[in-house]
C-alpha angles and dihedrals in degrees: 000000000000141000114273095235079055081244131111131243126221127205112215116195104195090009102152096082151353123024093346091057095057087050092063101043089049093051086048088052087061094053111269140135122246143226111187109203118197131164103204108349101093107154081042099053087036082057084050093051094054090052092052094045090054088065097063105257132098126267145174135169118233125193117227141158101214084196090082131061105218091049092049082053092046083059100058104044087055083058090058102037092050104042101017100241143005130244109174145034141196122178098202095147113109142150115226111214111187108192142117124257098255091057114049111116124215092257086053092062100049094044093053094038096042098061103022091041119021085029101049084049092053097051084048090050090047092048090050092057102031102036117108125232111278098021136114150237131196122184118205106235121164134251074227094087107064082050142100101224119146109232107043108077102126093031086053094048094054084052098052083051091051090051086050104043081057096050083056110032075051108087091027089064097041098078084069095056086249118126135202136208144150138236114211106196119203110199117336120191105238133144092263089049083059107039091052098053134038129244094270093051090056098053087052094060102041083058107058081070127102092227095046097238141080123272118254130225088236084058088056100037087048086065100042083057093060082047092050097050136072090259096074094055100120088045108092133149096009130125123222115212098204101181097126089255090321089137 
């Protein structure tokens, strides 16, 4: 089943800014059409929506809490209604908690688990139901998790589950001719990356890498796209660790 305009519609979760705004725009770039989900950066995801719809494609931004399973379910029903079907998916929303162990709070915790975690299961299980045959989806993890970094205990933890939740929705999918993967960032140089360390801090980072920078949201979009093509079919359940030789 396809679309009834012949072109594909893609799901954005986070799709206003950063790394999920040159996603967008990316998936835009190879044709489709775009749904730019945001959950509070209107005038953002609605920018967005004018630079996808320059390229020739349709666009439009939907709010949406992910946290929360009827409006994941609301997205995806505008999706439908608006462009008569979806055929990809990428979960990019997420909330970053930098603390150590001893001082997360309880609302921490549900804050952080309830979007990385319960947010990123119920897009999955939207994109299960609603994805047409053939089509993809690609959920955003992190190169954190196969480190030892102090701080980052509980975000760590929603991202583990994200990789998991692609190794077994893998083969599930796969009878449909939809595959599943999963894109795990190190540090990419946005503006939330940089208003949340100091100068020093960035050039650490930059330099843990084996290219001595910081990674860009157009490095990660470029390899959502692949995932995103027909030229990434026989790749399924595998997590790409895209940090420049960080790990």
């Amino acid at each position: 089943m396809t679309n009834s305009n012949d072109q594909q519609t893609a799901i954005i979760t986070g799709g206003s800014r950063g790394i999920g705004k040159a996603i967008a725009l990316k998936l835009a770039e190879q044709g489709n059409n775009v749904i730019v989900n945001y959950q509070s950066n209107a005038l953002e995801a609605e920018a967005v929506v004018k630079q996808v719809q320059a390229m020739g494609v349709k666009a439009k931004a939907v709010q949406a809490d992910i946290s929360e399973r009827k409006s994941v379910d609301d997205l995806f029903n505008v999706a439908k209604a608006e462009f008569g079907g979806v055929d990809i998916v990428v979960n990019n929303a997420a909330v970053q908690i930098h603390k150590m162990i001893n001082e997360h709070t309880a609302q921490d915790l549900d804050s952080i688990f309830d979007i990385n975690a319960k947010g990123a299961f119920y897009v999955l299980q939207n994109a299960v139901q609603h994805l047409n045959e053939g089509g993809h989806i690609v959920a955003l993890s992190s190169s954190l998790t196969t480190m030892m970094v102090p701080g980052y205990s509980a975000y760590n933890a929603t991202k583990a589950a994200v990789e998991q939740y692609v190794r077994s929705a893998a083969k599930e999918v796969a009878q449909r001719g939809i595959n599943i993967n999963a894109v795990a960032p190190g540090p990419v140089d946005t503006e939330l990356l940089r208003n949340t360390e100091t100068e020093q801090g960035l050039k650490f980072l930059a330099g843990l890498s084996g290219f001595q920078r910081l990674g860009t949201p157009q490095d990660i979009a470029n390899i959502v796209g692949f995932f995103c093509s027909d030229d990434s079919r026989w790749v399924s359940g595998q997590v790409i660790r895209a940090n420049g030789a960080l790990i």
